[in-house]
Residue, then its C-alpha position, 0 to 999 in steps of 0.5 A: x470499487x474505485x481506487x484512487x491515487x494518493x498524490x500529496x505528501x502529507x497524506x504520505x506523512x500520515x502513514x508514518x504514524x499508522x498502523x503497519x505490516x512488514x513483509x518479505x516483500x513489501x511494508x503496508x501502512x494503512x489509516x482511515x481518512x478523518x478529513x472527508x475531501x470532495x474528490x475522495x467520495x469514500x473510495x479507498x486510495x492507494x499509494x506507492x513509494x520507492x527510495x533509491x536503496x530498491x534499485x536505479x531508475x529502471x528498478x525502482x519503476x518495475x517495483x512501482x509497477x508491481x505494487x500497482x498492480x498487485x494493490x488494485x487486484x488485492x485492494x478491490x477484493x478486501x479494501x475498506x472505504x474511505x482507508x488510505x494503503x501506502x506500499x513500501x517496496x523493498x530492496x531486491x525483495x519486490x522485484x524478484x518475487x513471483x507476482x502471486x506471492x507479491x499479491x499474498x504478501x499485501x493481502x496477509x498484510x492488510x488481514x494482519x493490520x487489521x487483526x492488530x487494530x481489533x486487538x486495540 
């Protein structure tokens, strides 16, 4: 499955509104794309953000790092096309855990975000 990169600030904007799943170690927010863009051929897309309360500079691209990763092995496994995932790494929380629970956090994450859709 391909997994492209969200790059603009108002698809970040849109997952202010959306559905979300704080864990310990990372927020997942997720919506499904109405607005069908060429270079989005309905693939899933993947974003990450990181405020200054993570860390400094060094911190805040391991976290970055991290979520990457851990997003694309759990993204090419349960993702669902033309859904926008946006990660939220946490303060001291995404650096330190072990990358397994990392990756188990963003999966229960995703199944819980889509548990509360159905229930809707």
């Amino acid at each position: 499955m391909d997994i492209q990169t969200i790059k603009k600030r108002r698809d970040f904007l849109k997952g202010n509104n959306a559905p979300y799943a704080a864990m310990r170690s990372v927020v997942v927010q997720s919506y499904v794309r109405t607005d069908e863009v060429v270079e989005t051929d309905g693939s899933v897309m993947m974003g990450i953000t990181c405020s200054k309360k993570v860390g400094n500079a060094v911190t805040r691209n391991r976290a970055k790092r991290r979520l990457r990763e851990a997003g694309k092995i759990v993204l090419r496994e349960i993702g669902i096309k033309k859904t926008n995932y946006i990660f939220i790494a946490r303060k001291d929380q995404t650096v330190k855990v072990k990358f397994t629970d990392l990756c188990n956090d963003i999966e229960n994450a995703i199944k819980k975000i889509y548990t509360q859709q159905e229930d809707k």
